[in-house]
C-alpha positions in Angstrom: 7.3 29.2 -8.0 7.3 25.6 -7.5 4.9 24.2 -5.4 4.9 23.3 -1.9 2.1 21.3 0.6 1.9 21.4 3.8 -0.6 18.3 5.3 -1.9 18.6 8.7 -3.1 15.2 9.6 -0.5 13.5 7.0 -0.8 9.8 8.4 -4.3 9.8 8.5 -6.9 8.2 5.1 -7.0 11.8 4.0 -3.8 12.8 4.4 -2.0 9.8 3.0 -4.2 10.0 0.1 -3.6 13.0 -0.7 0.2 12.9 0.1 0.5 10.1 -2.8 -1.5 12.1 -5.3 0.6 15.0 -4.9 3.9 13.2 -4.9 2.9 11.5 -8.2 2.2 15.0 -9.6 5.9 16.4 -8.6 5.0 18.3 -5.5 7.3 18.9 -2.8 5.3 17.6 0.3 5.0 18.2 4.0 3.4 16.5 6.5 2.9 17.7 10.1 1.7 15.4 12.9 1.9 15.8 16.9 4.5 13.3 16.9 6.9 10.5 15.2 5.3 7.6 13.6 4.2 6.4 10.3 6.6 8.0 8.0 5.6 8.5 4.4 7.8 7.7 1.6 8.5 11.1 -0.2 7.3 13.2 2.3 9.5 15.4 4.6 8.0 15.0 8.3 7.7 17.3 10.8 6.1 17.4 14.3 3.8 19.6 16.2 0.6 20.4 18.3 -2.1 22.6 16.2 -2.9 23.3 19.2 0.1 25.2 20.3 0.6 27.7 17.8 4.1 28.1 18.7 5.4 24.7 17.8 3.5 25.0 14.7 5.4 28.0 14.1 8.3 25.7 14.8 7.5 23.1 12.9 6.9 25.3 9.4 9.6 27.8 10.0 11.5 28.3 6.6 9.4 26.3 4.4 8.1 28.2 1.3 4.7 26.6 1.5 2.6 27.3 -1.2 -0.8 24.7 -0.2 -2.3 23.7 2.7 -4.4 20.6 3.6 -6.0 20.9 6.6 -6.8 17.0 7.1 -7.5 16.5 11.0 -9.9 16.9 13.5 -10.0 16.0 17.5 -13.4 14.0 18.7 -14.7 15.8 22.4 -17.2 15.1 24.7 -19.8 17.6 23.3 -20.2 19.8 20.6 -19.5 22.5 22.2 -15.8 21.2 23.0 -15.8 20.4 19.2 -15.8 23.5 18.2 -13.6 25.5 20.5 -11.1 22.9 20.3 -11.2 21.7 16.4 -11.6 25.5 15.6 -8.6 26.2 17.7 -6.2 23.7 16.0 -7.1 25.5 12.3 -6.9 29.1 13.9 -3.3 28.3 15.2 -2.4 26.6 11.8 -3.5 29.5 10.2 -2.2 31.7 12.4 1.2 30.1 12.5 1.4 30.0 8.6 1.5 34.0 8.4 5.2 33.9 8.8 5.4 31.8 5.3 3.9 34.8 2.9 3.5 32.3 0.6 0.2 30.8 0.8 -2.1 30.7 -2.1 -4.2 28.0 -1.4 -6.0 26.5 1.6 -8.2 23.2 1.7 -10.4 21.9 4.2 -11.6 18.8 4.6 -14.7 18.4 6.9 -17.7 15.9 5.8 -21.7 15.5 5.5 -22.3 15.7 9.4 -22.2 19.7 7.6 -25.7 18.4 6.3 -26.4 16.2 9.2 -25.6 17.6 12.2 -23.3 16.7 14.8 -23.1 13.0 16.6 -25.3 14.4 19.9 -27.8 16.5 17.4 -27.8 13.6 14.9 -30.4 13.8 11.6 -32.3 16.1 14.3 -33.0 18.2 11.5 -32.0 16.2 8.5 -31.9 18.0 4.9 -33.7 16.9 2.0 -31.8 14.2 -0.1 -29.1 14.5 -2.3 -27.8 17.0 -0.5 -26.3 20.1 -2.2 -23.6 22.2 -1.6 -26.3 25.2 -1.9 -28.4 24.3 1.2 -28.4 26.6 3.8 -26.4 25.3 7.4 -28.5 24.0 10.1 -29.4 25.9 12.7 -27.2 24.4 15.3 -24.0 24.0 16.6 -21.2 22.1 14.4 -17.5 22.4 14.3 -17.5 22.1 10.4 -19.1 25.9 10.2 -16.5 27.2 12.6 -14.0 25.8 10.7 -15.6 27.1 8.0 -15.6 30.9 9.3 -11.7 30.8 10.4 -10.7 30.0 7.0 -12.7 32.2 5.3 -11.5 34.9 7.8 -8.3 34.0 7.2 -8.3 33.8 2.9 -10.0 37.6 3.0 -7.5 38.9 5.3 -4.5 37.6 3.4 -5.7 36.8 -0.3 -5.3 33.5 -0.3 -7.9 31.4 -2.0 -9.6 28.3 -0.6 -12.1 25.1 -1.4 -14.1 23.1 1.4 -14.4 19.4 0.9 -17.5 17.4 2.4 -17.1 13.8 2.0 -19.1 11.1 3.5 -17.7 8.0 4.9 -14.4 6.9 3.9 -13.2 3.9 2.2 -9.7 3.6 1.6 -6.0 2.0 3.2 -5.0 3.5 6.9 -4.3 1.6 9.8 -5.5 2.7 13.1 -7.7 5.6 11.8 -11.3 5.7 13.8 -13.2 6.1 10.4 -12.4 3.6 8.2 -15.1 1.5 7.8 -13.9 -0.6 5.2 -10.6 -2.1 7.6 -13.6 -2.0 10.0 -15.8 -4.3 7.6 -12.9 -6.2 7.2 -11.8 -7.5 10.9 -15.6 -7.9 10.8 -16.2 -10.4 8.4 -12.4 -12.3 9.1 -13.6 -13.1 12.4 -17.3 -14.0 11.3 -15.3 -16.3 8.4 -12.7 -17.8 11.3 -15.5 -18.6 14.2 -18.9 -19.2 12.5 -20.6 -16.1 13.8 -23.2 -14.9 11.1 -21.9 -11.9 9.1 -24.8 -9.8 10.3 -25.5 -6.0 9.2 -25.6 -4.1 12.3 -27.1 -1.0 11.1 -30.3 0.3 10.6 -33.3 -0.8 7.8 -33.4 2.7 6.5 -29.5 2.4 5.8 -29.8 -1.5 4.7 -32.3 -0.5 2.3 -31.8 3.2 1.3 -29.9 4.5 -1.3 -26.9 6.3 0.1 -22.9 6.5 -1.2 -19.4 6.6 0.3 -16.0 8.5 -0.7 -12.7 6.0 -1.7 -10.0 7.9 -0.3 -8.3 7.9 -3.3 -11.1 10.0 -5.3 -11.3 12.5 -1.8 -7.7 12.8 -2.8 -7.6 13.4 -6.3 -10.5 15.6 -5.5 -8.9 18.1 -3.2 -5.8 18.2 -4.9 -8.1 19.7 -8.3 -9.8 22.3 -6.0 -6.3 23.7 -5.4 -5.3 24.4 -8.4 -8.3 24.5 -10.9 -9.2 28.4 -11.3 -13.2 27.0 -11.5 -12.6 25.6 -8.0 -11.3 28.6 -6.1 -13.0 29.8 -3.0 -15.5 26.9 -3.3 -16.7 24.0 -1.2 -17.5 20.4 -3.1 -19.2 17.3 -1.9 -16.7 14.3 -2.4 -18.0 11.2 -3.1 -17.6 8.1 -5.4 -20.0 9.5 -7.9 -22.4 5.8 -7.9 -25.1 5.0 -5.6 -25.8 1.7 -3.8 -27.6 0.0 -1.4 -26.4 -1.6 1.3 -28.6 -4.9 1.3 -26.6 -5.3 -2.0 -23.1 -4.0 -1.0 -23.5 -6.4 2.3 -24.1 -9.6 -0.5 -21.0 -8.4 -2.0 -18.8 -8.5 0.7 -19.9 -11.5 2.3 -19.1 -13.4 -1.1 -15.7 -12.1 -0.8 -15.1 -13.5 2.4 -16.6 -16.5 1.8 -19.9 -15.9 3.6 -23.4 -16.0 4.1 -25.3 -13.2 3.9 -28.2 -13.7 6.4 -30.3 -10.4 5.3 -31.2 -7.9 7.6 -32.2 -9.2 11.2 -34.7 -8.8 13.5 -33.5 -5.6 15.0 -30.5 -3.2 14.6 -27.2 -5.1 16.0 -24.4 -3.2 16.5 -21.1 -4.2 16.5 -19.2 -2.7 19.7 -21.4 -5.1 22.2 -20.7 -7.8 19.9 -17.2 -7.7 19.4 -15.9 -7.1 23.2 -13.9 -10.2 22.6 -12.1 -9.2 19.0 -8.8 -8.5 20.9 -8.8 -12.0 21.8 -10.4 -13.6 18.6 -8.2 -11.7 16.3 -4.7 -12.3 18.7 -5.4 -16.0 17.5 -6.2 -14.8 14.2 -3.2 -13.2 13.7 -0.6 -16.2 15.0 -2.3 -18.9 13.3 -1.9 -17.2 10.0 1.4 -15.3 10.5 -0.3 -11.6 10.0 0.8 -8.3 11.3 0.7 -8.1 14.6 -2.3 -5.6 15.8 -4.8 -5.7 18.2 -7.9 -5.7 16.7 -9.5 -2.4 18.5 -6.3 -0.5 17.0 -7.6 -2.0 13.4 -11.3 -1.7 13.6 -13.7 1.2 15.0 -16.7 -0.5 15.9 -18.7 3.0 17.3 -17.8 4.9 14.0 -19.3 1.8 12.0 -22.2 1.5 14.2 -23.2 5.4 13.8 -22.7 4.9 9.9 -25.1 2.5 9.3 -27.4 3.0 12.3 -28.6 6.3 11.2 -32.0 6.3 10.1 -32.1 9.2 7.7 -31.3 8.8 3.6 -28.0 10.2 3.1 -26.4 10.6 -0.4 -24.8 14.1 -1.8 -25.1 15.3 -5.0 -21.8 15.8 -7.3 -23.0 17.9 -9.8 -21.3 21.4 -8.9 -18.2 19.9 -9.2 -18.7 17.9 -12.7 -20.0 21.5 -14.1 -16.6 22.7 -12.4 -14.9 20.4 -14.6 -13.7 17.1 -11.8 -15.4 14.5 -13.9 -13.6 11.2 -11.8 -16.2 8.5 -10.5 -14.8 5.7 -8.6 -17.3 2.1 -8.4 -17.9 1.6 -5.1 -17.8 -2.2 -5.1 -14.2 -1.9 -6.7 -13.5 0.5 -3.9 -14.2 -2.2 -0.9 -12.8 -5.2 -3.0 -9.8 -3.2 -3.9 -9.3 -2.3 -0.2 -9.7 -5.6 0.8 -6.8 -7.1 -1.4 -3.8 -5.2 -0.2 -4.9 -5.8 2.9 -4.6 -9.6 2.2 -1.4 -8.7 0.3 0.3 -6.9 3.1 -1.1 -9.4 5.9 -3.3 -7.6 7.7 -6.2 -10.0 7.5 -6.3 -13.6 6.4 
């Protein structure tokens, strides 16, 4: 049977990604969001709310779908909200996808906040370092595990297999997506270049100096799309990351030269960057007209709070890739190449200066 995907979250860095990798490999593709927008190229859009199981069912009526990536997730107030609601949206995919009787494979993605914790529990109970798909959960509340628990449910009911994906932060091309650092990085450092402000790091000394790593979309991508179809990779769950390690104190140098910056070191104390840049609308407005970009705000571009819990945490965080090298995935992206890379199209396609 030929194969089918279904992407839930399809215009998001994971989605997209993953959209293009399947494409390129001959895949009839799927992508389901709450409503028009982006359109994709390739893929055939269609519209509903996960969580309204009925307009999923909807959505997904007559469509032999063979994969699913499950790509989304809903920030709430608490945790607590986190799970019922973010474990809601999978349950009524899930649920909704019974009608196809033709699914074979399920992926998740979810991220190292499984190692973590969740933003209000932060590193309260940090795990040793690099972390490892072994370790046993924390003892507290996190959506991830709920997730975690449907789909398994789900895949014994109804014989389907499934692989987990846990990436850290991502690096990759999506506009208006709240955890793209790199686009982030990028509005940061054009504005720094425009007005004279000093490129500083805003994070923490522990994540200036520490060794940690991030996940290029592109490698999440190529990653998940493996898991679903490798036999070694069935009913599995994989860290995702780049593969190298870094620090940021020289990852920070690197970027400044780029822009054409000064890299000041690390300053006196953590400096975040959503006080800082209460004024970016503004800044970048002039930005854009007086060098003819695309015309976005830059709090659509840029998410300042996701950048600042990053790289304030305090705790060493780096994940360990060797389950799925012995699995047979052997791709390692640089993670310089994966900013400067970044950073180009977004030059080539006007985004920033």
């Amino acid at each position: 049977m030929a194969k089918e995907a279904l992407i839930v979250g399809v215009t998001g860095i994971a989605g997209n990604n993953i959209a293009q990798v399947l494409l390129a490999d001959g895949w009839k593709v799927h992508g389901l969001s709450r409503k028009p927008g982006i359109t994709i190229p390739g893929v055939n859009h269609v519209y509903a709310d996960v969580l309204d199981q009925a307009s999923v069912e909807k959505a997904i009526d007559g469509l032999p779908i063979s994969h699913l990536f499950f790509c989304t997730w809903s920030r709430q107030n608490t945790e607590a909200e986190n799970c019922a609601v973010n474990g809601a949206m999978l349950e009524n995919t899930l649920s909704a996808m019974r009608q196809t009787k033709s699914l074979e494979h399920a992926v998740l993605i979810t991220g190292l906040k499984h190692y973590l914790g969740p933003f209000e529990a932060y590193a309260s109970t940090p795990m040793d370092t690099p972390f490892r798909e072994s370790q046993e959960r924390l003892p507290i509340d996190n959506f991830y595990y709920v997730q975690e628990d449907i789909l398994f449910k789900h895949a014994a009911e109804r014989n389907f297999s499934w692989s987990v994906h846990r990436p850290h932060t991502m690096i990759g091309y999506a506009l208006g997506n709240v955890m793209n650092m790199g686009v982030t990085l990028a509005i940061y450092a054009s504005i720094c270049k425009e007005t004279g402000r000093p490129f500083t790091f805003p994070g923490s000394t522990e994540q200036f100096n520490g060794v940690t790593d991030v996940t290029d979309a592109s490698i999440l991508a190529r990653h998940a799309v493996w898991s679903a179809t490798a036999p070694a990779a069935k009913n599995q769950a994989f860290n995702t990351v780049n593969g190298d390690v870094f620090r940021w104190r020289q990852l920070w140098k690197h970027i400044a030269t780029y822009f054409g910056l000064e890299d000041p070191g690390y300053p006196a104390q953590t400096s975040p960057l959503e006080p800082r840049m209460g004024d970016a609308d503004e800044v970048w407005a002039k930005i854009v007209a007086k060098h003819g970009l695309q015309d976005f705000k830059a709090t659509h571009l840029a998410s300042w709070w996701h950048t600042d819990a990053d790289l304030g945490r305090q705790v060493e965080t780096f994940a360990d890739m060797g389950k799925s090298r012995r699995a047979g995935f052997k791709d390692v992206n640089v993670t310089f190449d994966s900013f400067t890379n970044l950073f180009d199209r977004l030059r080539a396609e006007k985004i920033i200066p």
